[in-house]
C-alpha positions as CSV (number, residue, x, y, z in Angstrom):
1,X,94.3,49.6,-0.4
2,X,90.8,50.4,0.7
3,X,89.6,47.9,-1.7
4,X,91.1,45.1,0.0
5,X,90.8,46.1,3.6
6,X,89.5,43.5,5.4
7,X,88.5,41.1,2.9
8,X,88.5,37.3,2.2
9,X,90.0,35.8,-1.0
10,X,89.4,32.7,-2.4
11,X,92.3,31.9,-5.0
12,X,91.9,28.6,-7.2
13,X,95.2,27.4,-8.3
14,X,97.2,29.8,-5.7
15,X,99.6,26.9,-4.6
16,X,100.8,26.9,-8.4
17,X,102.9,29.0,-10.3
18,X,100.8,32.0,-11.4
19,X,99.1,31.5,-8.0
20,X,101.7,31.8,-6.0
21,X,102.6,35.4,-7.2
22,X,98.7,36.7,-6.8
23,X,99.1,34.9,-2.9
24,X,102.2,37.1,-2.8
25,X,100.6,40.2,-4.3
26,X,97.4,39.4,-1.7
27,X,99.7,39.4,1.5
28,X,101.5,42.9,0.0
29,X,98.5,44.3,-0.3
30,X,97.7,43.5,3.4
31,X,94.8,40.7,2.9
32,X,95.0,39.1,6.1
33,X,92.1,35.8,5.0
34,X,93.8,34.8,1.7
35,X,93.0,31.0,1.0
36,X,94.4,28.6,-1.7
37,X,92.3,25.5,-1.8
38,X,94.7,22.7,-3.1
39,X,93.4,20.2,-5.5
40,X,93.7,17.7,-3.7
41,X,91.5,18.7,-0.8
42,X,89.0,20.7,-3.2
43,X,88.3,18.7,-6.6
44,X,86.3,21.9,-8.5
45,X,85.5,19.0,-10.9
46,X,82.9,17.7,-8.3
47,X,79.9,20.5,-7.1
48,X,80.3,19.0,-3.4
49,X,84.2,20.3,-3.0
50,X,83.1,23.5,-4.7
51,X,80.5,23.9,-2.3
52,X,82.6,23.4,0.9
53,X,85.3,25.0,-0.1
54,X,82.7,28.4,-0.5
55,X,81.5,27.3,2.4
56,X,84.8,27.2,4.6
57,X,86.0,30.4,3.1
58,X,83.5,32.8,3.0
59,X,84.9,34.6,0.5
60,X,84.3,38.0,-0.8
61,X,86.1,37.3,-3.9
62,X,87.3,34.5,-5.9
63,X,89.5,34.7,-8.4
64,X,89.9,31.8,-10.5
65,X,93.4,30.4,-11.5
66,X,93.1,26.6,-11.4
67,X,93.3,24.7,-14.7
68,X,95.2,21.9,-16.7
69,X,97.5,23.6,-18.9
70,X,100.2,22.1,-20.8
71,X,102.7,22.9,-24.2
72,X,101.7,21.5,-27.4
73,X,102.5,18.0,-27.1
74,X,101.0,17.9,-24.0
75,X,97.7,19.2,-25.3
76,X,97.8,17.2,-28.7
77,X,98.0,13.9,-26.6
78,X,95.1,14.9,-23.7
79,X,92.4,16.8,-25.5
80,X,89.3,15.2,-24.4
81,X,90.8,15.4,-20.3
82,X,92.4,19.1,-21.3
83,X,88.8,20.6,-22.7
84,X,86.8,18.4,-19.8
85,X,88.3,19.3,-16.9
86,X,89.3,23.3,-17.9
87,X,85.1,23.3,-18.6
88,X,83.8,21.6,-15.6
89,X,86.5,23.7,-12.7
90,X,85.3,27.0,-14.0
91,X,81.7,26.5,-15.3
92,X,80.7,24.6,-11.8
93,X,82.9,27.2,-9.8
94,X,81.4,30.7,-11.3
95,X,78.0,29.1,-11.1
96,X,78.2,28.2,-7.3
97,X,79.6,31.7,-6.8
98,X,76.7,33.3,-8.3
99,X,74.0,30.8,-6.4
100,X,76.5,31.8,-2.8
101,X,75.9,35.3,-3.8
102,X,79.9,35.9,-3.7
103,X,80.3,39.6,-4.5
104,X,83.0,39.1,-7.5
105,X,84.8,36.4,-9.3
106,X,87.8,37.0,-11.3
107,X,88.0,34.3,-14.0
108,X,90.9,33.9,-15.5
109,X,91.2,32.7,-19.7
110,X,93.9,32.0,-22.0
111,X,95.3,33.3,-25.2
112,X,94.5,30.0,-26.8
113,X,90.7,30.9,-27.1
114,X,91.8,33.7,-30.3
115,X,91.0,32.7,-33.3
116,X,94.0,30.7,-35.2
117,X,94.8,33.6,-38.0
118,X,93.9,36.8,-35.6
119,X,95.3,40.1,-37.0
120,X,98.1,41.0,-34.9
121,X,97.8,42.8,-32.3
122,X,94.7,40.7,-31.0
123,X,92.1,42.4,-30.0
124,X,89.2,42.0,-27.5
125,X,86.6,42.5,-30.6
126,X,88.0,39.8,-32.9
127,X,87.7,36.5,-30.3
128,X,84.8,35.3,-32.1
129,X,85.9,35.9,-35.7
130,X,87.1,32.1,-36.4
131,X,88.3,28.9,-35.0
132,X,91.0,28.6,-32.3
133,X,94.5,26.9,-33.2
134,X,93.9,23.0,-33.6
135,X,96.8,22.0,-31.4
136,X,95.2,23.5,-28.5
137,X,91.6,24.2,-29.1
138,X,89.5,21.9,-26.7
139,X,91.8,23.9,-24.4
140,X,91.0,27.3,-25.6
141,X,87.6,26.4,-25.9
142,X,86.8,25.4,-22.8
143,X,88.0,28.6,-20.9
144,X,86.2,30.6,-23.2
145,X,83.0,29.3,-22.3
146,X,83.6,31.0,-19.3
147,X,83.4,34.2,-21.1
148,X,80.0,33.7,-22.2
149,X,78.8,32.2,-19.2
150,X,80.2,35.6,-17.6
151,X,78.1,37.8,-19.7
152,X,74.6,35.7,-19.3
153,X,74.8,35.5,-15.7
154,X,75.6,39.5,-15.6
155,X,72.5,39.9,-17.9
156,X,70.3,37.2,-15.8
157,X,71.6,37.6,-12.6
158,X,73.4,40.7,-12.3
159,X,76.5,38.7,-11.5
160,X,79.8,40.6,-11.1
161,X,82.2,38.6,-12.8
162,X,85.1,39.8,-14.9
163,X,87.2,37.9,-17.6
164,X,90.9,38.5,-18.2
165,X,93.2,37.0,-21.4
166,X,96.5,36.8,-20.4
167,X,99.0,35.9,-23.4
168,X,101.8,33.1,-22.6
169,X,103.8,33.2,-19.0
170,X,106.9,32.6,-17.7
171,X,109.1,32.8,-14.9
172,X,110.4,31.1,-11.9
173,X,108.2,28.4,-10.4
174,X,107.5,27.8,-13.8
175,X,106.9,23.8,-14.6
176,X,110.2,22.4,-16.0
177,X,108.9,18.8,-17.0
178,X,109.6,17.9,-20.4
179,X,106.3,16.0,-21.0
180,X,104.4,19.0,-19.8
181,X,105.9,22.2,-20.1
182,X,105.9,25.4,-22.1
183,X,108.0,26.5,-24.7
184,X,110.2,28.9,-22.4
185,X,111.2,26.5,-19.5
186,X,111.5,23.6,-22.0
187,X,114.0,25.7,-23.7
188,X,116.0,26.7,-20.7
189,X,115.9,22.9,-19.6
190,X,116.8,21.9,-22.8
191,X,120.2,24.2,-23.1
192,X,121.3,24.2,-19.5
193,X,121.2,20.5,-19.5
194,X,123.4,20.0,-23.3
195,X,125.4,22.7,-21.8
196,X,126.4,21.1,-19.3
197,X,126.8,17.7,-20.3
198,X,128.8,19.1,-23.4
199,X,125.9,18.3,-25.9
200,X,127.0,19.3,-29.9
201,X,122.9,20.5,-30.2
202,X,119.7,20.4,-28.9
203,X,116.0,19.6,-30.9
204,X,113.2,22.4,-31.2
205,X,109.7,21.3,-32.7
206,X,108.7,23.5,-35.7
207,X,110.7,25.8,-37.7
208,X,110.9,28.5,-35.3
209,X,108.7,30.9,-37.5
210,X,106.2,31.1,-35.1
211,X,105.8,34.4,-32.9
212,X,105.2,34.4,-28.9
213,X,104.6,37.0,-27.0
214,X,105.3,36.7,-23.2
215,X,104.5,38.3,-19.7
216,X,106.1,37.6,-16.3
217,X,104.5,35.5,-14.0
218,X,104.5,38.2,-11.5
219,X,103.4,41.3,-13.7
220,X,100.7,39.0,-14.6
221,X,99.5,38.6,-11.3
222,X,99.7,42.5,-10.4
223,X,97.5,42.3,-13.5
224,X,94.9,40.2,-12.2
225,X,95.1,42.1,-9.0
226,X,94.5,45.4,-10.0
227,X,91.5,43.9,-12.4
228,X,89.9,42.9,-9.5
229,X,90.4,45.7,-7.6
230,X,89.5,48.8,-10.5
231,X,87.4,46.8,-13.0
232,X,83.7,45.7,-13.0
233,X,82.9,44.5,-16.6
234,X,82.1,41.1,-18.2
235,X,84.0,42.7,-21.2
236,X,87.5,40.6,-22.0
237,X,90.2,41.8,-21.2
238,X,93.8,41.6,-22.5
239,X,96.9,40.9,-20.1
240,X,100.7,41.2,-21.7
241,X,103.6,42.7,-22.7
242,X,103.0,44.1,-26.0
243,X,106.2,42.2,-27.0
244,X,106.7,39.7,-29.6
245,X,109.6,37.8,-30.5
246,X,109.9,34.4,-32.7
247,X,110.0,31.2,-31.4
248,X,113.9,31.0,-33.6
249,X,115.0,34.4,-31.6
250,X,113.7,32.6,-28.6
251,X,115.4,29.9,-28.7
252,X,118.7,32.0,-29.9
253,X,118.6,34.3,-26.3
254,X,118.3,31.4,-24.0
255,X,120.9,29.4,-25.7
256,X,122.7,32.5,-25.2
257,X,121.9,33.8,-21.6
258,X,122.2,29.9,-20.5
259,X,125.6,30.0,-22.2
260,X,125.0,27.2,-24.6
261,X,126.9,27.5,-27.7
262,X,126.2,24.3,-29.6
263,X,123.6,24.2,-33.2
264,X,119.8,24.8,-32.6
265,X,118.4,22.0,-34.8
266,X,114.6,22.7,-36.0
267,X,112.0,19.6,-36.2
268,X,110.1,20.8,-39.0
269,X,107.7,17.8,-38.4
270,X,106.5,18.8,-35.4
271,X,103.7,21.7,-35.3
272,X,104.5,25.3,-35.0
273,X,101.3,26.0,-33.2
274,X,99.8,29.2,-33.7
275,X,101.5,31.1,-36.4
276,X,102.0,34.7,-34.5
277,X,100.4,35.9,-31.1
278,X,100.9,39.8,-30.2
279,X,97.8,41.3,-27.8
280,X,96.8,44.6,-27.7
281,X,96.9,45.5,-24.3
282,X,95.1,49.1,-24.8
283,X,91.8,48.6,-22.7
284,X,93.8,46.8,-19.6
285,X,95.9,50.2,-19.5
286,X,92.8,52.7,-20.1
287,X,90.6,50.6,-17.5
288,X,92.5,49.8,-14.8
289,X,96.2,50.8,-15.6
290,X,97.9,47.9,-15.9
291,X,101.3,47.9,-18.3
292,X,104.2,44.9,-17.7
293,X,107.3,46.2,-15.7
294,X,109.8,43.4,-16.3
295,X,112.0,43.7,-19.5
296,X,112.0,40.1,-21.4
297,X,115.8,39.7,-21.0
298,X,115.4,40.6,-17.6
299,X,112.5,37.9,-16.6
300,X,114.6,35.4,-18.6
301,X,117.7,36.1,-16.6
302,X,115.7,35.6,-13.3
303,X,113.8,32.4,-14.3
304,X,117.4,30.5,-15.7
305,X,119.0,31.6,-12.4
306,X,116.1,30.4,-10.5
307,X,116.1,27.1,-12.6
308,X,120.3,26.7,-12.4
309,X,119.9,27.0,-8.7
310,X,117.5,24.0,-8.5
311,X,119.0,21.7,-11.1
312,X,121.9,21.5,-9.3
């Protein structure tokens, strides 16, 4: 607790859904001068918002959360705006930070920057070793830029920064919108509403041969929390669960936990994505002992009952 004792945190994204867990895990941790500049007000597109928001704040670290995301579709149908702004919020951001001689930023990457056909379980040493998934590369791309922007300002500037993977979240406050959302609370959407409008089946894109791996919205943000606390390298660094399940298994537990009992039809035209996606979560264990705490049934159980409640 020491660590955080009387500090000032900027957090980017912390009126969103992983945000609103690391603003949680902030006020636990007794950080009195947590601030979440919304989008609207603060534009990290544009140097000027960046600038004031440092500016108002005064932080003494910034971690990082803001960005476009989206499922497939979603990123198949915006790449140019998906790799655009994703590369301008957190190149702009990390390099005012540096120039405002904020002690630390925590930036914050994605899964989707690992090479398409990574050996499974993805390590931190294979990230360069091919091209990312083409469904969501601009994406992936553009938050790993961030990466290497990490290590040249360490080497130029002696900027502390630090760059965390996590692999694919869920749980409540998770973003239900069909256009928009991930594979998780499209499912649940998808079963609770054929459920209870007495649908025979519902459609899933792909075959359901594809492998996820998945980590709770709030383990995730302990995660970041405890990177930002112990750790203090521009090394990568792996955040999940070290548990992988197929997209048809997937979609087989939330038709049953939502109790949906009709046929799970598979769209074979539509892209599987990424073909499997396990991390090796090793060095975030060894370097600043983080492991997941939540069971996968048991995160799954919690996000359907938080969804039920508000689709009533």
């Amino acid at each position: 607790m020491s660590f955080w004792q009387g500090k000032r945190v900027a957090v980017t994204g912390g009126a969103g859904f992983l945000g609103s867990f690391v603003m949680e895990g902030l006020r636990t941790r007794g950080v009195e001068h947590a601030f979440a500049p919304r989008s609207a007000d603060c534009d990290l597109r544009e140097v000027g918002a960046i600038r004031r928001m440092l500016a108002d704040t005064r932080p003494d670290l910034v971690i990082h959360l803001a960005a476009r995301v989206g499922g497939i579709g979603a990123n198949r149908e915006h790449p140019g705006s998906f790799f655009y702004d994703n590369l301008m919020m957190g190149v702009q951001l990390l390099h005012e930070c540096c120039q405002a001689q904020v002690p630390k930023t925590v930036l914050v990457g994605t899964v989707c920057a690992y090479p398409k056909h990574t050996p499974v379980p993805f390590k931190e040493a294979d990230l360069w070793k091919g091209y990312p998934e083409e469904t969501n590369a601009p994406y992936g791309l553009a938050k790993k830029m961030l990466l290497v922007q990490s290590q040249a300002y360490r080497q130029e500037y002696g900027y502390n920064s630090i760059y965390l993977l996590p692999v694919n979240l869920y749980g409540p406050r998770d973003n239900f919108d069909p256009a928009s959302s991930h594979v998780i609370p499209a499912l649940i959407r998808k079963c609770v509403e054929a459920r209870d409008n007495g649908a025979a089946f519902i459609e899933v894109w792909g075959d359901g041969s594809a492998t996820r791996e998945f980590l709770y919205a709030p383990d995730a943000a302990e995660g970041i929390l405890l990177a930002a606390e112990r750790y203090d390298s521009s090394e990568p660094v792996n955040i999940g669960s070290a548990f992988e399940i197929s997209i048809k298994d997937l979609a087989e537990t939330i038709a049953r936990l939502t109790g949906f009992g009709g046929e799970i039809r598979w769209d074979a035209t539509k892209p599987n994505g990424q073909p499997r996606r396990k991390l090796d979560t090793t060095l975030a264990r060894e370097a600043f002992g983080f492991e997941s705490a939540t069971s996968f049934e048991t995160g799954l159980k919690q996000t359907i009952e938080w969804y039920t409640e508000r689709a009533k």
